[in-house]
N, C-alpha and C positions, 0 to 999 in steps of 0.2 A: 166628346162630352165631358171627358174629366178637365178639359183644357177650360171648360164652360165652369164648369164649376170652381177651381183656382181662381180666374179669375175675379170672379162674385164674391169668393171668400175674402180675396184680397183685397176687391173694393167694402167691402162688410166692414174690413178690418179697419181699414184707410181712413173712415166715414167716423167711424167709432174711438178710434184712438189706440183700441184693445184688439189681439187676435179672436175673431168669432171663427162659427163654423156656422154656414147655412141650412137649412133641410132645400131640397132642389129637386124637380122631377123634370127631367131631360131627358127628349124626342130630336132625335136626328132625322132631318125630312131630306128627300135627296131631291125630289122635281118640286117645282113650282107650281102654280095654277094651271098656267098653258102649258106644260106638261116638258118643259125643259127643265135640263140636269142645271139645279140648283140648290148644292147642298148648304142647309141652315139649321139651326139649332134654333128649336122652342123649349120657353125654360119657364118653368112658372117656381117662383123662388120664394120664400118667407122674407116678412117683413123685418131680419135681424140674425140676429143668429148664437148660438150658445158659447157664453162666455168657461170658459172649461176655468178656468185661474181662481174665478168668484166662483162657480156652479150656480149662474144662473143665464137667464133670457137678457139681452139687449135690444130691444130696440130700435128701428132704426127709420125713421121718418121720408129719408129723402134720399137718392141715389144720385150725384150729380152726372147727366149724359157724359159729358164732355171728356169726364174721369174714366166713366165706363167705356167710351168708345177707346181710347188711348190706350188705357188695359187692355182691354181686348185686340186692337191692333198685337202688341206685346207679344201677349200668352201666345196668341194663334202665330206668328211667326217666330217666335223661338221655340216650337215644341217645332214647327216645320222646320226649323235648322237642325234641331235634334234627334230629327228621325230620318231625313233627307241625308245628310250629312256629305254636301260636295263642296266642292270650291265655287261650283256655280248659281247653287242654290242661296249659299252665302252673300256673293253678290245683289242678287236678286233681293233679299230680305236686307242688306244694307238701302239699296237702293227706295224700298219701299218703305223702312225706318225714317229716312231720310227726304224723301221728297212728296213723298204722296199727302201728309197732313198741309206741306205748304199749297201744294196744288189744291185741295179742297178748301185751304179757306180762301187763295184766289176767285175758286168759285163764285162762295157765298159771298165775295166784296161787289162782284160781276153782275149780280144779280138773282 
């Protein structure tokens, strides 16, 4: 959840120019609909976030996916290498740093 949160703040931040800080209320669900282990994060976040420097509200109109997903890939495997902490695990999140955004947009070229 807190790895849910960094991230937002840092796209907040990215979006903005300036470091915000978001309000955020985060649910970690662990099953799905059909009822398999499917752990995900529901986040229902403000539209901006509090400029601490000025003391006030930012705004913020528009979140670009593309930015957020790539963050978020990020966050979630480096706090996994940080708490994992193997040689093997390492690998594993090189490898998925490294290959898995080429393979998905292979996809979407694919059809």
């Amino acid at each position: 959840m807190r790895c849910g949160v960094r991230c937002l703040d840092d796209c907040f931040s990215r979006v903005s120019g300036k470091p915000l800080t978001g309000g955020y209320i985060v649910v970690v669900q662990t099953h799905g609909r059909s009822g398999q282990y499917n752990p995900h994060l529901h986040i229902i976040a403000t539209s901006g976030g509090w400029d601490q420097k000025a003391k006030q509200w930012a705004h913020i109109d528009y979140l670009p996916y593309s930015m957020l997903r790539k963050k978020w890939q990020w966050y979630l495997l480096t706090m996994l290498r940080q708490t994992l902490k193997s040689r093997e695990i390492n690998r594993l999140i090189d490898i998925c740093l490294h290959q898995i955004p080429q393979r998905v947009c292979d996809k979407r070229a694919k059809g």
